[in-house]
Structures are given as structure tokens and as C-alpha cells.
N, C-alpha and C positions, 0 to 999 in steps of 0.2 A: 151016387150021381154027382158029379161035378157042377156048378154053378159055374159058368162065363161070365163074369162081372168086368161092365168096359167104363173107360171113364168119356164124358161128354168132351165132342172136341173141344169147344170154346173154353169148357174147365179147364181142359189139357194145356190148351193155349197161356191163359192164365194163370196158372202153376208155373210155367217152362220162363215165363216172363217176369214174375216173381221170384224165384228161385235163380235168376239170371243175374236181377238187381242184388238181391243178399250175398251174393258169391259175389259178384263184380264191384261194390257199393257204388254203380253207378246207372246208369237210361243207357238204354242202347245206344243212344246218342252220341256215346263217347268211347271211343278205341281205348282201352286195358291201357292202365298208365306202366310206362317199363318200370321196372324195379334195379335202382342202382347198387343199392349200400351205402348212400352217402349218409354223411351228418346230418340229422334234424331231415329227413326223407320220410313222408308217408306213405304206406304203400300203393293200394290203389286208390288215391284220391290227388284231389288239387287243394293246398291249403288258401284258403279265402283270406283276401287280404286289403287294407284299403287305407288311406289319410287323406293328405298326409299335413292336415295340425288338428290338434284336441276339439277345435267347433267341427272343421269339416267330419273328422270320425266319427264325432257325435250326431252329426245331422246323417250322416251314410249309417250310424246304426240304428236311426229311428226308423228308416223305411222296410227295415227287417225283421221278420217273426223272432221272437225270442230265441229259437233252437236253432237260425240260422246267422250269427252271431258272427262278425269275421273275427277271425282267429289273431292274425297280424295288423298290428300299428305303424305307421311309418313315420319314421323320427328321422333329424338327421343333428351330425353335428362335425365340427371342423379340426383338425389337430394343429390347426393355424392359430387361433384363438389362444389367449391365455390359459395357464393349469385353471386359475379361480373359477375361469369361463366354462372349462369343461367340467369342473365339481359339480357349477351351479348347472348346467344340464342333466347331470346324471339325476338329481337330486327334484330338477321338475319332471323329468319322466317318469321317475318312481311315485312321484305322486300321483301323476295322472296315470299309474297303472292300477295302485292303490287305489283310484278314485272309481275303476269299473270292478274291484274287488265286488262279488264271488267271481264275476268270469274271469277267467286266467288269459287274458289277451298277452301276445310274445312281440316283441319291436321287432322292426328290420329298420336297422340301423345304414343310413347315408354316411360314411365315413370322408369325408373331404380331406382330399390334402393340396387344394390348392386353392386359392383368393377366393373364390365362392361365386363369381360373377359374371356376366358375357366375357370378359375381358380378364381371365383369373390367369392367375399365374403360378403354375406347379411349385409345390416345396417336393415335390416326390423327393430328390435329390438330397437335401436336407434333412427328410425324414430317413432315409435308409443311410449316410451317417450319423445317424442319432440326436440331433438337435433338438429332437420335438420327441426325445424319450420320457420325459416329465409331463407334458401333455398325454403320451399313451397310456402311462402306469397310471393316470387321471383318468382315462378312458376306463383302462379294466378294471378299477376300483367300480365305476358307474358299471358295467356288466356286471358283477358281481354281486352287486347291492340290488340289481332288477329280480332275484332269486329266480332266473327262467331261464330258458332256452333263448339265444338272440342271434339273428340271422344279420349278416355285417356284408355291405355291400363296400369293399376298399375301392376309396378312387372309383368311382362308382361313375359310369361315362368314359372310360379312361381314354379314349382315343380323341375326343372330342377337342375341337380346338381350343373351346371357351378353357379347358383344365391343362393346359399344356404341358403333359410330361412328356418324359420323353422314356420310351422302350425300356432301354437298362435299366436308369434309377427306377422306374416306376416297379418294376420286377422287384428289386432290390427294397425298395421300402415295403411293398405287399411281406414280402420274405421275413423283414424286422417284427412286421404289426403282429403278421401272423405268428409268428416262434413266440412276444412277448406275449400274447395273448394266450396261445397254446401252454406255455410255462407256468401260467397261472389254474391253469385246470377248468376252463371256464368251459360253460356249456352251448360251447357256438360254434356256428357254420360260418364259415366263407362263401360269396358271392362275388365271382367274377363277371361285371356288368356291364354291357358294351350299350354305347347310346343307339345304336342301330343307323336308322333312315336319318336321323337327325344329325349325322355325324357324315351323313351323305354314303353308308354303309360303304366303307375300306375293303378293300380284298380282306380274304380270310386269314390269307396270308399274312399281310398287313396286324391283323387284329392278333394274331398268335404274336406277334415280337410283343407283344405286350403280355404275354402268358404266362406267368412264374411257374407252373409246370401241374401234374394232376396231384403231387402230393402235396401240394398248398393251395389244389384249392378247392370245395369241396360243390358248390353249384355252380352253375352257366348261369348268365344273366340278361335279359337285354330291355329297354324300356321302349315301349311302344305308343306311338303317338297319331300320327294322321292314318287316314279310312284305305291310303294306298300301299301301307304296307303289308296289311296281311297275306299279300300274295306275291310279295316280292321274292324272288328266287334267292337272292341276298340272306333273307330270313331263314327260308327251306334250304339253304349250306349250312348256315346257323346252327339252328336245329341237328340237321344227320351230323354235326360235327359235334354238337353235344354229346348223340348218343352216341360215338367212336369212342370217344374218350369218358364212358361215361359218368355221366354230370347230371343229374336233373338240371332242366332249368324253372327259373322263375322269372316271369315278367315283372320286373326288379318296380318299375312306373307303367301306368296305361291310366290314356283320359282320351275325351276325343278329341283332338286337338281339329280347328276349325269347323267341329262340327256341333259340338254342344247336347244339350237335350231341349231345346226350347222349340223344334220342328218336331216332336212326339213322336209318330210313325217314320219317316222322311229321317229323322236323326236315328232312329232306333233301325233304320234299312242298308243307313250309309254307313254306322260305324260297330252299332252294338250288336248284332246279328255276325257280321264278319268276323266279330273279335269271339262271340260264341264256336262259329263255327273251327275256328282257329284251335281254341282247345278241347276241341270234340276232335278234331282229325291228327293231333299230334300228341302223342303218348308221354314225348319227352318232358311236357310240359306240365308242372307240379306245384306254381304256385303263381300268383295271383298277387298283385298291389293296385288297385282301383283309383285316381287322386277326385276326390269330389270337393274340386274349386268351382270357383268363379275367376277367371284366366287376370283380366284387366284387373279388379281388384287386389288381388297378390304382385300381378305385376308392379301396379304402385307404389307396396307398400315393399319391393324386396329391389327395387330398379332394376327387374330383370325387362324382356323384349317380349311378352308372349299378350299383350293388348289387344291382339286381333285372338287368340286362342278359343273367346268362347267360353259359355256357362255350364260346366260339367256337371255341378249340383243336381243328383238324380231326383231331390227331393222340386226341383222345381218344374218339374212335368210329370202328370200323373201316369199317364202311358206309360214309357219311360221307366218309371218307377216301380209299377207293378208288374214291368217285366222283367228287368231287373232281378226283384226278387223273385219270382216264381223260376226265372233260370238260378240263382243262388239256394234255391231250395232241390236240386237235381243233389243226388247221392253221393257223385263223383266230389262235392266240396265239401273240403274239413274245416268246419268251425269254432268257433272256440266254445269249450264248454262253462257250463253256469258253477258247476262242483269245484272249482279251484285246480281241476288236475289239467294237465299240458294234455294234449290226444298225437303227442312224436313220440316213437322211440329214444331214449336218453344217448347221447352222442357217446360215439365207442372210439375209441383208437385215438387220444387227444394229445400222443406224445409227438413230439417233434421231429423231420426227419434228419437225420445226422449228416445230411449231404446237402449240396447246393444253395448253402448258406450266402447272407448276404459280405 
């Protein structure tokens, strides 16, 4: 005699739901992230990211459970700047990476090549005939000495007016960083990062003259700022034009620019809910940089414009906060681990391409 043995719906339910997360590492919440092949790409997840200086990281990793740990640091520095200048950054970042030693947290590195300021004035030019070659080979010593994987955002805004390059050389010098940097065998991604809304989003078109091509460059980029972009058709070109050519991208910056966390719910409706939603609906999208300032204060101390910005500090509203992390603890984000190992795939294919040199 046979036995019929059935399982309980609700069991059923809860297996098919559980077994969906272990397969997917994410909540239903979130559409299957594509799969490129790129450099420093992880599969189906979003790598968690945030700064961008040593207090603010610090205060953005206090409000987080141990295991949900952002993965990426955001650092920047300039090829403007003296060789001495760029030693002595290499050599503070390694400290303070040294200084969250066991976790293996990775930079995403702001690569500047222009004045640094509302008002900056490109070297793109200068950098792609070689000028500022002793400042790079200063750079890739400091990659080299972080012993990790480092994600490098060139010219990072490139369209932007405050950085003013211009199309060609800006190509051209991407072209130089990238080959001297690839020549060294180092363990990095390229970040091609457009300022988005803040740049008054260009035609697409427009933002491609500025594209050294797909084999130099290994992610999309774009930094995201006020509550009105998440749904700007601008972005959603953005985006399907990543995936054509494809690119994971990374939200390179995101804070909420005018709206802060200091309205609890009311902040958390207008900006942090839309930007969840953002990477639960779009696949392409793989990585994460959080800036947990206070706007007017950095503004003072950097003379930049951003005084009306608002207090991003997630730690200064408890709401806020704890929801924050409860969305940072979904599946879909890769963290940094506590054991010293990276959780990327080690970058494959780091030769250079023999054509369309600068």
C-alpha cells in the first residue's frame, strides 16, 4: 500500500520563498541583477558602498549590524596635486584601511584631473600628453600598496562644467591612466561616471563623445543626488544603455541632496524609499556609494556651493536609520566581510588593448 504524503501549503509557500532567496541572494523585492563579466562584478548582488571621509564612514558603519558592513570606501584624489601629494594619500588611505583591519573594506577611488572646484579647470589635456605621468606612476604605486581590489572612477562627472574637459583629450587621457595603470597588473576596475541631473543630464549622445570605448572601460557610472531623478527618462536611457554595451553600473555618489534625514518619515518618503525602489526595478545596477555628510559643513570647509544640501547623516534620525539598515540587511547587498578575504571575483583580462591608443 502506498502512503500519499502531502506537504502543508503554507510549508510549501515558505520552502518556494526560501529556496528563492538562496538561489537569487536576494527578497523578492529585487529583479535578478544581469550578469556582465566585467572587472570586480559580483554576481547577483549590489556591492554596498558609502563615505565619503574616514568620520563620515565611521559614523555610516556604526548604525550597522556587524555582517552588514559596507564593503566600499570612498576616497578621492587629484593628478593635479604634486608626486609628494599623491605619496602622501596613498599612504593615509592605507592606513585607514589598515585601521578597519579584519574587515577587508575596497576604495572607490575619485580620480580628478581637473582644479577640483565649482570653477575647475580640466588638465584632461595635459594629462593625455603626459605631463602629470609622475603623478600617475605615484598613483599606481598607492593602488598597489592598498593590496586589494580598487574600483577608480577617471574624471569622474566628466561632462560636468565645474571639470571642463573637453571630449577628445578627456578620451585620450582616460586611454593613458588606464594602459599605465593596466601595465602595472593592478587589480582595478574602471568607472566611467557621468554627473547625471546635476550636469542638467546631456543627450546620450552628447555623454558618448566623451566615451573612450567598451575596452577601456569596465563599469557605467552615474552619481545621483535630488528626490527628482529617480524617474527621470534621462536615467532609464542611462541605464538600457549600460546594458547594450554591457557595463554594470554603479551609483558612483548618492545623498539626498535638499532633503536630508532630519523629517524621519517625510525624508525617508521623498528620497530614501525612491532610491530603494530604484535598485529593486533595475538589474543593471551593482553597486552603491552612500555620502553620509552634513552638506553646509563640508561645504565650508571645501568652498564648494552645496550650503543648502541638507544633513545626510543617517545617524542623526532614528527612523531614518533603522531603516536604512534593515533595507541594507536584504540579500541582494554584498558586504564586506570580517575574515580579511575580498567577496569579487579577482579581475581577469588586465592586458591592454593594442589599438586606439592615445
Amino acid at each position: 500500500m502506498k502512503i500519499r504524503r502531502s506537504i502543508h501549503p503554507a510549508a510549501l509557500l515558505l520552502l518556494l520563498s526560501l529556496t528563492r532567496v538562496l538561489l537569487a541572494g536576494a527578497s523578492d523585492g529585487y529583479a535578478p541583477r544581469v550578469e556582465f563579466g566585467a572587472r570586480l562584478e559580483p554576481g547577483n548582488r549590489i556591492i554596498h558602498g558609502a563615505g565619503q571621509d574616514p568620520q563620515g564612514f565611521a559614523d555610516y558603519r556604526r548604525i550597522l549590524a556587524k555582517d552588514n558592513q559596507p564593503l566600499v570606501y570612498m576616497t578621492y584624489i587629484g593628478l593635479r596635486h604634486p608626486v609628494a601629494a599623491v605619496t602622501e594619500w596613498g599612504v593615509r588611505v592605507r592606513g585607514e584601511l589598515a585601521a578597519m583591519e579584519p574587515t577587508r573594506v575596497i576604495p572607490q577611488v575619485g580620480l580628478n584631473i581637473s582644479a577640483g572646484n565649482d570653477t575647475g579647470v580640466g588638465v584632461d589635456g595635459e594629462v593625455a600628453e603626459g605631463k602629470y605621468d609622475e603623478q600617475l606612476k605615484a598613483f599606481a604605486a598607492a593602488v598597489a600598496s592598498f593590496d586589494r581590489p580598487v574600483f577608480i572612477r577617471i574624471g569622474f562627472e566628466f561632462e560636468g562644467s565645474w571639470n571642463n574637459y573637453a571630449p577628445a583629450t578627456f578620451v585620450r587621457a582616460w586611454m593613458r591612466i588606464t594602459r599605465l595603470l593596466r601595465d602595472q597588473g593592478l587589480p582595478f576596475a574602471t568607472v566611467w561616471c557621468a554627473a547625471g541631473a546635476s550636469s542638467g543630464w546631456p543627450s546620450l549622445s552628447r555623454l558618448m563623445e566623451f566615451y573612450p570605448g567598451d575596452e577601456w572601460v569596465d563599469w557605467w557610472g552615474v552619481d545621483l543626488f535630488s528626490e527628482d531623478e529617480f524617474k527621470k527618462p534621462q536615467l532609464a536611457g542611462f541605464l538600457d544603455a549600460s546594458r547594450a554595451h554591457r557595463k554594470p553600473v554603479m551609483i558612483g555618489e548618492m545623498t539626498p541632496r535638499y532633503v536630508g534625514v532630519l523629517e524621519g518619515a517625510k525624508s525617508w518618503d521623498r528620497w530614501f524609499r525612491p532610491m530603494i525602489e530604484l535598485l529593486q526595478r533595475r538589474p543593471e545596477i551593482k553597486a552603491t556609494a552612500y555620502i553620509n555628510w552634513e552638506w553646509k559643513e563640508w561645504s565650508d570647509r571645501l568652498g564648494f556651493t552645496w550650503h543648502d544640501w541638507g544633513d545626510a547623516r543617517l545617524e542623526r534620525n532614528d527612523l531614518v536609520r533603522d531603516r536604512w539598515a534593515r533595507a541594507m540587511a536584504d540579500p541582494i547587498f554584498l558586504h564586506a566581510t570580517g575574515d580579511g578575504t575580498v567577496p569579487l571575483p579577482p579581475p581577469q583580462g588586465l592586458s591592454t588593448p593594442s589599438h586606439h591608443g592615445p
